[in-house]
Every structure is written in C-alpha cells, then in structure tokens.
N, C-alpha and C positions, 0 to 999 in steps of 0.2 A: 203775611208771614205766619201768623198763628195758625188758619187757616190751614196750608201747605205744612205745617209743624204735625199738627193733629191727622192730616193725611197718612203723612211719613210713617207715624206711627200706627195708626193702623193697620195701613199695607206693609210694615216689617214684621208683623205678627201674623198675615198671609203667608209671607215671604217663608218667616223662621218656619212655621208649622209644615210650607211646601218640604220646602227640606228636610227637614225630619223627617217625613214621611217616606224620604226614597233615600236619604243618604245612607251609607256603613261607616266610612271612614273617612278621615280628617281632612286624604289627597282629593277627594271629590268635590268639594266645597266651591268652587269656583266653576265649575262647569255644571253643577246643579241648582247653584245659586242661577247663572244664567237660562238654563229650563225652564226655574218656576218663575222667574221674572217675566220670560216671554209666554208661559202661559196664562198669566193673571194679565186684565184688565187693569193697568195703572196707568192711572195721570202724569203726566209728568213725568217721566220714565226716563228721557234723556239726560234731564239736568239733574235729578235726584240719586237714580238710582246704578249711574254709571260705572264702569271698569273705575277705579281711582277716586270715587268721589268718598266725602268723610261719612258720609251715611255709608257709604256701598263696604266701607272699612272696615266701620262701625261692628255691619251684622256679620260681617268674615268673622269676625274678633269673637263677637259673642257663641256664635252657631259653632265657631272652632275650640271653646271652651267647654260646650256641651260635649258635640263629638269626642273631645278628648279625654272625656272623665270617667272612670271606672263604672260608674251609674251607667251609661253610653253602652260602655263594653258590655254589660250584663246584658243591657236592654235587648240588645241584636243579635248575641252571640244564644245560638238558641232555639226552639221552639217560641214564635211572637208575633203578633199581627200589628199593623198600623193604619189610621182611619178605618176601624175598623166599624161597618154604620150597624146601627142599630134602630128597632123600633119598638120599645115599651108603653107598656100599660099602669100606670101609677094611681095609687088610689086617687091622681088628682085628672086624669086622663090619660089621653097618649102622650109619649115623647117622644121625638127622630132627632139621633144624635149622631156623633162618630166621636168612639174611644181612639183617645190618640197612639196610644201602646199599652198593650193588652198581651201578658204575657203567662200563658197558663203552668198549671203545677207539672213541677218537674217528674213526668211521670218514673224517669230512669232513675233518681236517688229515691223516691217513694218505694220504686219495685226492692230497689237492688240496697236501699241502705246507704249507701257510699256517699260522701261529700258531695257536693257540687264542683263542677269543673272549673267553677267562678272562683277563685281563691282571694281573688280581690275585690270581689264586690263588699259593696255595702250589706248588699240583701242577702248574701251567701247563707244564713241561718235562718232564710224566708224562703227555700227552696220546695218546701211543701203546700206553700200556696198561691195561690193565683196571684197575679197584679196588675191593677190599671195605672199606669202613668198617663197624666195630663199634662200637657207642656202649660205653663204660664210665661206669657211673651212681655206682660208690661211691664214696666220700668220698678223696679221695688228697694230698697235697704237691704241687704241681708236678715240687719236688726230686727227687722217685720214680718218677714214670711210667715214666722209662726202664726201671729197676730192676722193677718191678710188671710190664711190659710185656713181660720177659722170660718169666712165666708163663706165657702166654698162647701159646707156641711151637707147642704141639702143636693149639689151636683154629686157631691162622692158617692150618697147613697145611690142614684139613682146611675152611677155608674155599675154598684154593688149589683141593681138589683137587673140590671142589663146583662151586666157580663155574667154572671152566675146561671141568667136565661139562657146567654149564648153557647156558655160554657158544659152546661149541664152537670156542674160539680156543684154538687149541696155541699160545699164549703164558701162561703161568702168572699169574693176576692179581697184583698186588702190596695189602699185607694192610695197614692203618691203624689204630689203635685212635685213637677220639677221646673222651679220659677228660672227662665232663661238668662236673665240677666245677675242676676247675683252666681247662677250658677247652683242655686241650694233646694234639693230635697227634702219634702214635709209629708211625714205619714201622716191623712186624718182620718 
C-alpha cells in the first residue's frame, strides 16, 4: 500500500504538470487529463487512475483550482511559453532543464505606457518584467510555502540565468513558485 501511495504521487505530479502544459481553461480538464494519462507510462492506470476514482477526483479538484485562479488567467492570457527546454552553462557545469511557464516583458505597456490588460492579476504591477513560474505538485500547508520555497534558491537562479539567456533581455526575470496543492504563489 505505501508502495502504490508513493507511486500515486509521483505520477499526479507527471499527470498535473502534463496538463498544465496544454490546458487554457477550466472546460478542458477532463479530456486533457485523459491525453496525458494515456501518454504517460503508469502502472496501475485502471484501478488508480480511473474516470470516478478518489485519486482521479482528487486531481480534477486540485488542477481545476489552479485553472481557476486569476494567477492561471495572467499566466495564459498573453505572450507565454510552457516546458519551455533549456540548456545552461553554470559556473557548476551544464544544466538541461524545462521552465514550466516563462512569460516575457510585456513589450505593448513598456512601448505604449498603458496598464496591463490583466486588471486582475496579482502580477499586474509586474508587467515590465519577465517571469518564470514553476509549478510545485507536492502535497504542502499553505502555512509553509514560504518556508519550502526557501529551498528552492538555487533552481530560481538558475531558472534566472536560463531564461534571460533565452530571452535575451538584460533584465533578470523575476522566479514564482505556484505550489499546486494549497493553490499559493511565492516570489523568490
């Protein structure tokens, strides 16, 4: 049973990330959940991961919370890449990665001045510069993200120093973690 538990979890962190990467909207969620289920390699796929089951609910529940959230809206709505892969040079070597969403400076309010079209985002007074979102899939407190999100110092940079290659803007992107399961947002 632990086993099979520790599976589950791994492959809903496959699963969530598949989707994110292809969804828009909240109506999708059930027919793209099934895409990336049949394109991943999972064990146990009938009894775990079926139409009805409490896992298969489970990630509806969570993936349709993300979907739903003004963060969501900004993300897509837009000039924005996802998995987008990368291969950097770190003063520690190479690294081959893929940024999960990578969404560059709003060139149109930089040109023209004007607000952003995002009147609801969060980031709306961040429309001048770059941003990598990383989804975080594991189970967390809300209470913690901050704390958890401290980990994660050394991947942001090296998201920074990726996307700004890719980007070609000498303005260094600014790094987000958006933890799936609480649903919460951490600049670090």
């Amino acid at each position: 049973a632990r086993r099979q538990r520790q599976m589950c979890i791994r492959d809903s962190g496959s699963i969530i990330h598949g989707v994110l990467e292809r969804i828009r909207a909240v109506e999708e969620i059930g027919r793209i959940i099934e895409e990336t289920i049949s394109s991943l390699d999972l064990p146990d796929l009938p009894s775990i991961w079926e139409v009805g089951s409490s896992y298969r609910l489970a990630l509806e529940e969570e993936i349709s919370r993300v979907v739903s959230s003004p963060e969501w809206h900004w993300y897509v709505e837009g000039e924005h890449s996802r998995e987008l892969p990368f291969i950097h040079l770190s003063k520690d070597g190479w690294i081959k990665g893929d940024i999960d969403l990578y969404r560059p400076r709003s060139q149109e309010s930089t040109a023209s001045g004007q607000v952003s079209l995002f009147e609801d985002s969060p980031f709306r007074s961040n429309e001048e510069t770059s941003w990598v979102i990383d989804f975080k899939t594991h189970r967390v407190d809300a209470t913690d993200v901050n704390a958890i999100a401290d980990d994660y110092a050394i991947q942001a940079q090296v998201y920074r120093e990726a996307a700004t290659a890719l980007g070609g803007d000498d303005q260094a992107p600014r790094v987000a973690l958006h933890f799936t399961h609480p649903n919460v947002v951490v600049e670090i």
